[in-house]
N, CA, C and O atoms as a GROMACS GRO file, in nm:
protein
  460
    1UNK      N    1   0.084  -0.120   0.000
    1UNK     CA    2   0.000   0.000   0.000
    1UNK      C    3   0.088   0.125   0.000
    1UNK      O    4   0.198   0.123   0.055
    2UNK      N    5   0.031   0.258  -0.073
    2UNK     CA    6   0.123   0.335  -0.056
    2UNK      C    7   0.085   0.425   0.025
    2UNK      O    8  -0.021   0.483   0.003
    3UNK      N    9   0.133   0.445   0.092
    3UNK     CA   10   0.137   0.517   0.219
    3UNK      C   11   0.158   0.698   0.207
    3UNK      O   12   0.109   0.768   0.295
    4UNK      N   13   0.228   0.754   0.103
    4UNK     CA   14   0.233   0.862   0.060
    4UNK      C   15   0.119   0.929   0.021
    4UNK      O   16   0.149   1.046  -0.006
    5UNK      N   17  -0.015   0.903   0.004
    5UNK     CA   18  -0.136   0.986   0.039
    5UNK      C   19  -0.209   1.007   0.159
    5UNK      O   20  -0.307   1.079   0.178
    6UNK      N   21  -0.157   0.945   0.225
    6UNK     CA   22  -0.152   1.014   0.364
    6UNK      C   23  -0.127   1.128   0.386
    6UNK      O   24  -0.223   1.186   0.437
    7UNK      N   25  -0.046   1.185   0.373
    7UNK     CA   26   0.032   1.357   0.356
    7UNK      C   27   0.003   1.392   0.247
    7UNK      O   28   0.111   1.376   0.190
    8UNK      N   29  -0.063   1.430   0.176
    8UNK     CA   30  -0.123   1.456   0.043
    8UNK      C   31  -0.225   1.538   0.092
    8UNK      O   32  -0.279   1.503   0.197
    9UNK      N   33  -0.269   1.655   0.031
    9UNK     CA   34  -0.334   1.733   0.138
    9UNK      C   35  -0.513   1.711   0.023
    9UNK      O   36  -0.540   1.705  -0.098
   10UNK      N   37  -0.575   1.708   0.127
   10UNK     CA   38  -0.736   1.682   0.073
   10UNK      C   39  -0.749   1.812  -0.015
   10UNK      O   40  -0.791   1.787  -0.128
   11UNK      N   41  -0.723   1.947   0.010
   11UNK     CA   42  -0.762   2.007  -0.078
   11UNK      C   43  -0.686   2.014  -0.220
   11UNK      O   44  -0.723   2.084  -0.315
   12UNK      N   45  -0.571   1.926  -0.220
   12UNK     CA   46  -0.523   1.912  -0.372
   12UNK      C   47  -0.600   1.782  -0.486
   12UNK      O   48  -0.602   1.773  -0.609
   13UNK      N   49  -0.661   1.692  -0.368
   13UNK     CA   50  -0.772   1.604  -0.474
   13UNK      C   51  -0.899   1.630  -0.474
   13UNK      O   52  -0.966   1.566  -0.555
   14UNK      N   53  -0.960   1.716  -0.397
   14UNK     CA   54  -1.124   1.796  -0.401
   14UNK      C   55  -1.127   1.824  -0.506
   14UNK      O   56  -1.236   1.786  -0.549
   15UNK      N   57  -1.057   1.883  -0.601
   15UNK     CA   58  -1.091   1.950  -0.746
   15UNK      C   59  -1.112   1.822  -0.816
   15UNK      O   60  -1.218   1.822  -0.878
   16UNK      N   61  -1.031   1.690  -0.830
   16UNK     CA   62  -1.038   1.585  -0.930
   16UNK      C   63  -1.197   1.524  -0.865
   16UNK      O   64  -1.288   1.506  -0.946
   17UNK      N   65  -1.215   1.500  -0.739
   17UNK     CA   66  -1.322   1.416  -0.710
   17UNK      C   67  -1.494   1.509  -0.825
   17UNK      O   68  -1.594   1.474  -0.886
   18UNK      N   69  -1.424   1.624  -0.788
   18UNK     CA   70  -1.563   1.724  -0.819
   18UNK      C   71  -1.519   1.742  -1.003
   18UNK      O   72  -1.615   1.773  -1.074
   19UNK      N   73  -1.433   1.730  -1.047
   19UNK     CA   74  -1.438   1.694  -1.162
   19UNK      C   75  -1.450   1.561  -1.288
   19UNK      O   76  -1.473   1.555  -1.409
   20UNK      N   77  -1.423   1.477  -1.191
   20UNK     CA   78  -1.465   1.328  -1.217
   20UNK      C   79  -1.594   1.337  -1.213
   20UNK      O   80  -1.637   1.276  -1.310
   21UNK      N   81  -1.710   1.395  -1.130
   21UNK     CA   82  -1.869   1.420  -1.118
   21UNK      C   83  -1.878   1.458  -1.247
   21UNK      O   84  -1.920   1.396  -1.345
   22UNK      N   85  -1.831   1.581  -1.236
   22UNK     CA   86  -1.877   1.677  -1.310
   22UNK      C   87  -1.871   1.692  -1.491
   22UNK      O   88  -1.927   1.772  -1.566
   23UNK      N   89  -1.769   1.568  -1.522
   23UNK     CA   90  -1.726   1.507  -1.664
   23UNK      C   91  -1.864   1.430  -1.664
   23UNK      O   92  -1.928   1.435  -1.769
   24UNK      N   93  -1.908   1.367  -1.571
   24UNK     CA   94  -2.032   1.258  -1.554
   24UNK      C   95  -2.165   1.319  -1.567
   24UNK      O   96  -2.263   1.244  -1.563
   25UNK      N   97  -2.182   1.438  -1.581
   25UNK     CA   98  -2.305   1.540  -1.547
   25UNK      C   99  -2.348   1.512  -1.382
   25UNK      O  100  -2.468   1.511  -1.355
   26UNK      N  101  -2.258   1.491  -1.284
   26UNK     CA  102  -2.280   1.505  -1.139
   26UNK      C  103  -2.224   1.637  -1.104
   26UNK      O  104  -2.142   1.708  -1.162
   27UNK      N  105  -2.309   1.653  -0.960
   27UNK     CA  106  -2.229   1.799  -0.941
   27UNK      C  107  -2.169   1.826  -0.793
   27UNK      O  108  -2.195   1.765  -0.690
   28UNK      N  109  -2.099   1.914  -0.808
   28UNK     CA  110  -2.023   1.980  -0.661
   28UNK      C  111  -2.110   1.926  -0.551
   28UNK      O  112  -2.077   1.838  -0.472
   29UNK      N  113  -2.194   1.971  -0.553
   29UNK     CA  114  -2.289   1.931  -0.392
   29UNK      C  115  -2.316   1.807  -0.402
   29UNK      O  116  -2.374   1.776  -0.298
   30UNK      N  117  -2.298   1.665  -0.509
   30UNK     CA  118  -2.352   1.585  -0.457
   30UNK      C  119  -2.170   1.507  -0.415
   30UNK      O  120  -2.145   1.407  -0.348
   31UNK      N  121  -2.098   1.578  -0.470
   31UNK     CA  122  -1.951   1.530  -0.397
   31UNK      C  123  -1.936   1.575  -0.293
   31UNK      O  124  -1.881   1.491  -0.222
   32UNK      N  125  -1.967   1.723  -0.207
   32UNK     CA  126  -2.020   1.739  -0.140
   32UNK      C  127  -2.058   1.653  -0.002
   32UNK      O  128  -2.009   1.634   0.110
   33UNK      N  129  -2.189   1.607  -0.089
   33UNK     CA  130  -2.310   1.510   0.029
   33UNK      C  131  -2.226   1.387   0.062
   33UNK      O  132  -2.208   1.338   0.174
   34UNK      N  133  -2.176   1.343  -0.061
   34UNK     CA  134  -2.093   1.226   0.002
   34UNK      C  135  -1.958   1.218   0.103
   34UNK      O  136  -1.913   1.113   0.148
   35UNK      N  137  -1.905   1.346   0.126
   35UNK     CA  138  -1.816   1.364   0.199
   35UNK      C  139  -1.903   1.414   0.300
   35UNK      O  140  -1.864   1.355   0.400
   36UNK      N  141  -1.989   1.481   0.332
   36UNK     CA  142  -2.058   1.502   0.475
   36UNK      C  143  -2.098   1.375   0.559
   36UNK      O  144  -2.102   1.359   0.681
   37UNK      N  145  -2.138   1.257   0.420
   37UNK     CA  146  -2.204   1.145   0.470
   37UNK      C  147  -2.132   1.075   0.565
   37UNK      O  148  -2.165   1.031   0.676
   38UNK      N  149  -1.952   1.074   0.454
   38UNK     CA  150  -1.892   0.985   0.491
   38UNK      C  151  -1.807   1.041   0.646
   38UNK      O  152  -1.771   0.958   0.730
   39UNK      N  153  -1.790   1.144   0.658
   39UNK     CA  154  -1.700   1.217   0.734
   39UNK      C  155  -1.759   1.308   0.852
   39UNK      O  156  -1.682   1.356   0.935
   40UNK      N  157  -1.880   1.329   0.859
   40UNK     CA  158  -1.972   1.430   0.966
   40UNK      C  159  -1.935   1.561   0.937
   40UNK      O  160  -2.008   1.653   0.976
   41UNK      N  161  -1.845   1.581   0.882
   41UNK     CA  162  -1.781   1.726   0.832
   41UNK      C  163  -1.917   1.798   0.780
   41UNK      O  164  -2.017   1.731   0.752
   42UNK      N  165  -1.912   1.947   0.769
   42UNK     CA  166  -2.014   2.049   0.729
   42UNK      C  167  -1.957   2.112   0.584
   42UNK      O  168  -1.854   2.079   0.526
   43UNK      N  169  -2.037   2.191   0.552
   43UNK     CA  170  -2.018   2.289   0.459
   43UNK      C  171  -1.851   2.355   0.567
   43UNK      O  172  -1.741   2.301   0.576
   44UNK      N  173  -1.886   2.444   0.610
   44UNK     CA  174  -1.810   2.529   0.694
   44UNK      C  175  -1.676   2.428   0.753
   44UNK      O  176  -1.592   2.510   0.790
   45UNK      N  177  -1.647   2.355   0.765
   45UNK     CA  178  -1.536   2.273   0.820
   45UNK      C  179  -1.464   2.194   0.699
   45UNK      O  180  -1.345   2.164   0.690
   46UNK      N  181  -1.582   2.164   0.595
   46UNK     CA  182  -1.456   2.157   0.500
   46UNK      C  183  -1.400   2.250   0.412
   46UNK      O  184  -1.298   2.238   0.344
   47UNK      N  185  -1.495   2.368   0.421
   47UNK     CA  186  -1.392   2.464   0.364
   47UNK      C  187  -1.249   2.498   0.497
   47UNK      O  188  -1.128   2.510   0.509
   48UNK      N  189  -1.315   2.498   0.535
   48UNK     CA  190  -1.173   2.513   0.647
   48UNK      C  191  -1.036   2.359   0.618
   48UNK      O  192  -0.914   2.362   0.635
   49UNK      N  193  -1.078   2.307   0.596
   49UNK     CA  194  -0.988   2.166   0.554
   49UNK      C  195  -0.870   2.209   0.416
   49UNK      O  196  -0.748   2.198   0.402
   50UNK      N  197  -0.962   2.252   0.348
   50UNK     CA  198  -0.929   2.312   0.203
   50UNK      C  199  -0.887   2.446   0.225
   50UNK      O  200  -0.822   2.503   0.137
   51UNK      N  201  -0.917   2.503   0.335
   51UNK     CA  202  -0.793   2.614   0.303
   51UNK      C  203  -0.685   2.555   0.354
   51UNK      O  204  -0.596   2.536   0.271
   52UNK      N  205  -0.659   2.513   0.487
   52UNK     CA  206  -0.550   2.488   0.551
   52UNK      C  207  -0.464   2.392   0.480
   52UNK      O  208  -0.350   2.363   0.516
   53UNK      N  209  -0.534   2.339   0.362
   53UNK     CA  210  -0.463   2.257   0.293
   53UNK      C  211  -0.469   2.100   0.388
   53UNK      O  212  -0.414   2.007   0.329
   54UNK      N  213  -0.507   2.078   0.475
   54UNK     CA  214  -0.504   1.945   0.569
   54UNK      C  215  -0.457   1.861   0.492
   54UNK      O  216  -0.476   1.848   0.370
   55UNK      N  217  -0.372   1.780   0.587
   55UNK     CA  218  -0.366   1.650   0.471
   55UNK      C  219  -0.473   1.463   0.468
   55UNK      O  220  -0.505   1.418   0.578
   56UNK      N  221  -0.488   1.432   0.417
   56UNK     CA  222  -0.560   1.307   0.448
   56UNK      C  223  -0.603   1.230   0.608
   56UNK      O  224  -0.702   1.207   0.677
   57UNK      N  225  -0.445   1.209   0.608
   57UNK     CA  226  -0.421   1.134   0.758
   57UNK      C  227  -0.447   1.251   0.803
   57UNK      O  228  -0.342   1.284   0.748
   58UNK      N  229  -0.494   1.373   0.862
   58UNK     CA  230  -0.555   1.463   0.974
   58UNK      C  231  -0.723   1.483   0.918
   58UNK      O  232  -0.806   1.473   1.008
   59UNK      N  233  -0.761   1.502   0.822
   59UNK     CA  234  -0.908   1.439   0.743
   59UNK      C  235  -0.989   1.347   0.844
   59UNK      O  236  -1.072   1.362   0.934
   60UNK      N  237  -0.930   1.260   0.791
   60UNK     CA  238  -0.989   1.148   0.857
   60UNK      C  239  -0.975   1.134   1.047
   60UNK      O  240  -1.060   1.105   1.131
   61UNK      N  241  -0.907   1.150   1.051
   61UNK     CA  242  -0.872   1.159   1.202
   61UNK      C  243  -0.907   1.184   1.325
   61UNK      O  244  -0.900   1.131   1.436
   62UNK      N  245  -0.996   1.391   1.219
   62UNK     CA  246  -1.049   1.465   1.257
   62UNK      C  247  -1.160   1.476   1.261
   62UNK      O  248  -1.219   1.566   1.320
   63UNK      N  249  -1.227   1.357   1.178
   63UNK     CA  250  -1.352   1.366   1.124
   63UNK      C  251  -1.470   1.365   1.234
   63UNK      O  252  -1.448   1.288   1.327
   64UNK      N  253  -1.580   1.429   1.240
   64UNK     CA  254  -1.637   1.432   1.359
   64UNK      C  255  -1.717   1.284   1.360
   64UNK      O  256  -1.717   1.226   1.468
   65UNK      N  257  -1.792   1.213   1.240
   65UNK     CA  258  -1.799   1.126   1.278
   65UNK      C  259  -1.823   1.013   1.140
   65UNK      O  260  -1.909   1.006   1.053
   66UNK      N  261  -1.714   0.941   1.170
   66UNK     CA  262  -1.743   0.835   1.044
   66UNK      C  263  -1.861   0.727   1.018
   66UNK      O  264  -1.899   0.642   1.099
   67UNK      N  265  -1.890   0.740   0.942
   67UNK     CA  266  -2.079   0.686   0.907
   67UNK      C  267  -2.066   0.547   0.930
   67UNK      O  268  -1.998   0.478   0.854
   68UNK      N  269  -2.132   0.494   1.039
   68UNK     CA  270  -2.134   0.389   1.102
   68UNK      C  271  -2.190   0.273   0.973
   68UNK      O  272  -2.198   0.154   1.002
   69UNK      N  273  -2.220   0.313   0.857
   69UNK     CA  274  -2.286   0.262   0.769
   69UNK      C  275  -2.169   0.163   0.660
   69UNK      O  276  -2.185   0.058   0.597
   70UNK      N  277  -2.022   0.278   0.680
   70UNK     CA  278  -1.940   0.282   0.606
   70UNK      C  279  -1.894   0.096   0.543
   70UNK      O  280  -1.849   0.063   0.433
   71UNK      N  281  -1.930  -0.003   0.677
   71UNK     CA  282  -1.960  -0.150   0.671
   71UNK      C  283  -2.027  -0.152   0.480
   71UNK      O  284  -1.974  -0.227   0.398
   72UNK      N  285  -2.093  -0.098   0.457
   72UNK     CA  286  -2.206  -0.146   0.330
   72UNK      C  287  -2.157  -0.130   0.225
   72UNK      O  288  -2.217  -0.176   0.128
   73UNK      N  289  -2.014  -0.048   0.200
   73UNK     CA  290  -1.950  -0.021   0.110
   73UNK      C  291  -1.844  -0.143   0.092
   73UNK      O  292  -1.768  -0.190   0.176
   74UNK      N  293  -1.861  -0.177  -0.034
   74UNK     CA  294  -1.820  -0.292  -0.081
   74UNK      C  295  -1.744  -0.312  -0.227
   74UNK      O  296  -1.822  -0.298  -0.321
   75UNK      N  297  -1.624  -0.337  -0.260
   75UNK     CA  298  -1.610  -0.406  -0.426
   75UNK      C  299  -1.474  -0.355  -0.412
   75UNK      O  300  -1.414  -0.329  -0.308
   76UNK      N  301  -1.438  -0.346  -0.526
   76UNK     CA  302  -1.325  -0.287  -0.572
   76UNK      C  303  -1.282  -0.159  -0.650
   76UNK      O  304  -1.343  -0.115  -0.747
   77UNK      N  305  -1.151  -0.095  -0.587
   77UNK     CA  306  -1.178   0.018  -0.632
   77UNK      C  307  -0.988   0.012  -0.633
   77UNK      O  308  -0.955  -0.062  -0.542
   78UNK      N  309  -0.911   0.047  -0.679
   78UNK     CA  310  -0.764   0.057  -0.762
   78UNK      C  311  -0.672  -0.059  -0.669
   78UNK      O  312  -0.582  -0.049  -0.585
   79UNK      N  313  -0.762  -0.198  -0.748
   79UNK     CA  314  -0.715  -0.314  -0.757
   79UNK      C  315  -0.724  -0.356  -0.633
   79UNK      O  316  -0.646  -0.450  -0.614
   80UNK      N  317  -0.824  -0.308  -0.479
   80UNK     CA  318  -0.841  -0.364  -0.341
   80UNK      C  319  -0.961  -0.400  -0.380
   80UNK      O  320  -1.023  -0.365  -0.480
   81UNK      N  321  -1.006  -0.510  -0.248
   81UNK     CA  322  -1.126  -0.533  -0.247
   81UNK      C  323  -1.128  -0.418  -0.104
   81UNK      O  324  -1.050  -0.462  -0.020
   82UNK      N  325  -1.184  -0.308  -0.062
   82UNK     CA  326  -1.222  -0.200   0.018
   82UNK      C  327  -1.250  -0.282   0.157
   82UNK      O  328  -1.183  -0.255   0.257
   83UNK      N  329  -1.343  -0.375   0.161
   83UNK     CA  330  -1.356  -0.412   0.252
   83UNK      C  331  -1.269  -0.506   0.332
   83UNK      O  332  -1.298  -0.542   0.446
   84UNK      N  333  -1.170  -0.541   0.275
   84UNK     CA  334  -1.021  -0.662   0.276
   84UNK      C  335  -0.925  -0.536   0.353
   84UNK      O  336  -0.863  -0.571   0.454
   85UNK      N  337  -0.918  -0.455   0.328
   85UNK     CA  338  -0.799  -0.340   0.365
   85UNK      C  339  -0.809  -0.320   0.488
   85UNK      O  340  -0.896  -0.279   0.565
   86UNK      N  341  -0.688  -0.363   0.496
   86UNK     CA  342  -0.680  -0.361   0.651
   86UNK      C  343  -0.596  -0.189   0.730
   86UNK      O  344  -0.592  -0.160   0.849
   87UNK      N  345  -0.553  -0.125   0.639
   87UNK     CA  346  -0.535   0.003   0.734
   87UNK      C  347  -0.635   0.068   0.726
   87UNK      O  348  -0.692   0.105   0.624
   88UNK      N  349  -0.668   0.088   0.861
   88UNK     CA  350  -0.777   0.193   0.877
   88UNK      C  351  -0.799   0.327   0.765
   88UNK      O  352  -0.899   0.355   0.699
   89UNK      N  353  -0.710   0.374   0.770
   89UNK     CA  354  -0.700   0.501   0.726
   89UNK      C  355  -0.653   0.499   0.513
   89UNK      O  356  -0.630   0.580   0.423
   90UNK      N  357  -0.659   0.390   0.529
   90UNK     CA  358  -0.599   0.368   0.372
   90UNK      C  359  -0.747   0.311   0.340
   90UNK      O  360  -0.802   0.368   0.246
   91UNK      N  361  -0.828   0.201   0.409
   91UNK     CA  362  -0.974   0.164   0.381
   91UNK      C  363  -1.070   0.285   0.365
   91UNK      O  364  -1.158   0.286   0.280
   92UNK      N  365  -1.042   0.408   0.473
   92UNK     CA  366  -1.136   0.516   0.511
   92UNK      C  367  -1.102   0.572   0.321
   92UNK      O  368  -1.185   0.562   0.230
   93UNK      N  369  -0.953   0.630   0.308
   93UNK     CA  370  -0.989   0.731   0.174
   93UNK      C  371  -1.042   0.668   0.077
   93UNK      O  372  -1.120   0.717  -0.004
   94UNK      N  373  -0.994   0.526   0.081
   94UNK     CA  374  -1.088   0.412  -0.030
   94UNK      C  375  -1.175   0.437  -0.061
   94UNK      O  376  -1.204   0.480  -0.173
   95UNK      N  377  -1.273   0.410   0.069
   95UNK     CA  378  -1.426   0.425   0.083
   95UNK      C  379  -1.444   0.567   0.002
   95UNK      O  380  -1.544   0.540  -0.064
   96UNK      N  381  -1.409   0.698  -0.032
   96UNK     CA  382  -1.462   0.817  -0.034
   96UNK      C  383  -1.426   0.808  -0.201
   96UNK      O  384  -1.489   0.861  -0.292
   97UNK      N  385  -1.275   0.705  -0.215
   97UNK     CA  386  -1.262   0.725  -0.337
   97UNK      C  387  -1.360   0.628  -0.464
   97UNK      O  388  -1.354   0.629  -0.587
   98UNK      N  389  -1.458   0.540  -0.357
   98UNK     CA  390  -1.505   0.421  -0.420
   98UNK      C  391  -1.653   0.512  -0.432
   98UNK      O  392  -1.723   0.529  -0.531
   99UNK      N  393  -1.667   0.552  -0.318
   99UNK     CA  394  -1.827   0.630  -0.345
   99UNK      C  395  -1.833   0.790  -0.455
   99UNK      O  396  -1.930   0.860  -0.488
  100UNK      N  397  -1.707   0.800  -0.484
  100UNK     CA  398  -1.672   0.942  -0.604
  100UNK      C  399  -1.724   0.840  -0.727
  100UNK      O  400  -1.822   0.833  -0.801
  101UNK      N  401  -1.631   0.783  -0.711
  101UNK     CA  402  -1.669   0.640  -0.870
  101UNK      C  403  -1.784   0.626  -0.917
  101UNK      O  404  -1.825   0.649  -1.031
  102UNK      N  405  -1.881   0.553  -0.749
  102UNK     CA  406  -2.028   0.507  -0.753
  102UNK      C  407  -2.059   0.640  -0.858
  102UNK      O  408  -2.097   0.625  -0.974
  103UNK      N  409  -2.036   0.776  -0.792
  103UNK     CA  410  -2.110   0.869  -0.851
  103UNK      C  411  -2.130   0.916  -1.015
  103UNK      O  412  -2.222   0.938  -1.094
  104UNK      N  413  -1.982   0.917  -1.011
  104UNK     CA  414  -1.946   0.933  -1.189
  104UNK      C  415  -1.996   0.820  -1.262
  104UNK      O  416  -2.010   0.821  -1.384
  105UNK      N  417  -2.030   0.702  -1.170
  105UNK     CA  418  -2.084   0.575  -1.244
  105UNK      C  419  -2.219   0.599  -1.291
  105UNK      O  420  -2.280   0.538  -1.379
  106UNK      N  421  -2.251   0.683  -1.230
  106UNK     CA  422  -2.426   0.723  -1.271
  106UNK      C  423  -2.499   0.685  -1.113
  106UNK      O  424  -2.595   0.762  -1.100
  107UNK      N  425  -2.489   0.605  -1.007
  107UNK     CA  426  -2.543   0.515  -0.917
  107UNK      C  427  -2.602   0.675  -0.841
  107UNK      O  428  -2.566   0.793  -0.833
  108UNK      N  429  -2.722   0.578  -0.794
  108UNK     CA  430  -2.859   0.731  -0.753
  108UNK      C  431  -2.775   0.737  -0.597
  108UNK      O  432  -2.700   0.665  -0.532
  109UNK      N  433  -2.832   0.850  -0.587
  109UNK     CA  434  -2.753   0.911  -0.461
  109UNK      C  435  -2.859   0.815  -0.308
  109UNK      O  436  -2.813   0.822  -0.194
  110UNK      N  437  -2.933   0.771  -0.322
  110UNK     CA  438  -2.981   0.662  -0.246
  110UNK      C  439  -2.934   0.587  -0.214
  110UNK      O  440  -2.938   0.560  -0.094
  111UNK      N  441  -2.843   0.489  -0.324
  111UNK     CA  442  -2.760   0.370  -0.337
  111UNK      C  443  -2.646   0.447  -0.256
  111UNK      O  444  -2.626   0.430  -0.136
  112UNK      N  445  -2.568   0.540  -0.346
  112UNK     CA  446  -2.448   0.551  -0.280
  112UNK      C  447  -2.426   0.573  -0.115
  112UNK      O  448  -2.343   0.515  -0.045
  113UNK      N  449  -2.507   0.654  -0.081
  113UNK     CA  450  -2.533   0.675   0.042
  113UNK      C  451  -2.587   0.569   0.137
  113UNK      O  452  -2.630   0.602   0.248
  114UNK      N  453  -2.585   0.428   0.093
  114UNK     CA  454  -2.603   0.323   0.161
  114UNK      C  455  -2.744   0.341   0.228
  114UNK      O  456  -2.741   0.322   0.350
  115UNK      N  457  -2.851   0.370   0.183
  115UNK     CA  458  -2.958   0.399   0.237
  115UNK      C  459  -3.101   0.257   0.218
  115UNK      O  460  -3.212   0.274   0.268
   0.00000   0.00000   0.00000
């Protein structure tokens, strides 16, 4: 696993997640919803993330509360099975990077949101 996105700061891949949507006809707020879902974070706290530049490993860390749901997220996403991954924190950006996918995949914001 590579361990070097850890220190990688969240606000330098916010632009790709919201442009991967947004190539898809998805938009900002529903990349957005899925990071509130996944993370308890607000409007207001992740802009604060994204200025300070935070990096991943303090993201997650910090997160007020990770969606007890996060169990339902399942498959593969750059060659893991998500739910097999055993570092915490390498499974957590998975998960956010597997539910960006769901989105650009077309999958209704019902599904993704494990509802």
């Amino acid at each position: 696993m590579n361990t070097r996105v850890y220190k990688m700061s969240f606000a330098g891949v916010y632009p790709h997640y919201i442009q991967k949507a947004e190539k898809k006809g998805r938009t900002k707020a529903e990349v957005d919803e899925i990071i509130f879902w996944l993370t308890g974070y607000d409007e207001q706290a992740l802009q604060h993330i994204i200025d300070k530049k935070t990096d991943f490993e303090t993201f997650f860390a910090e997160a007020p509360q990770i969606n007890p749901n996060v169990k339902k997220i399942t498959g593969v996403i750059c060659g893991y099975r998500v739910e097999e991954i055993e570092d915490k924190l390498m499974q957590q950006i998975r998960y956010l990077d597997k539910l960006i996918d769901e989105l650009a995949k077309g999958k209704a914001m019902e599904k993704i949101l494990r509802k």
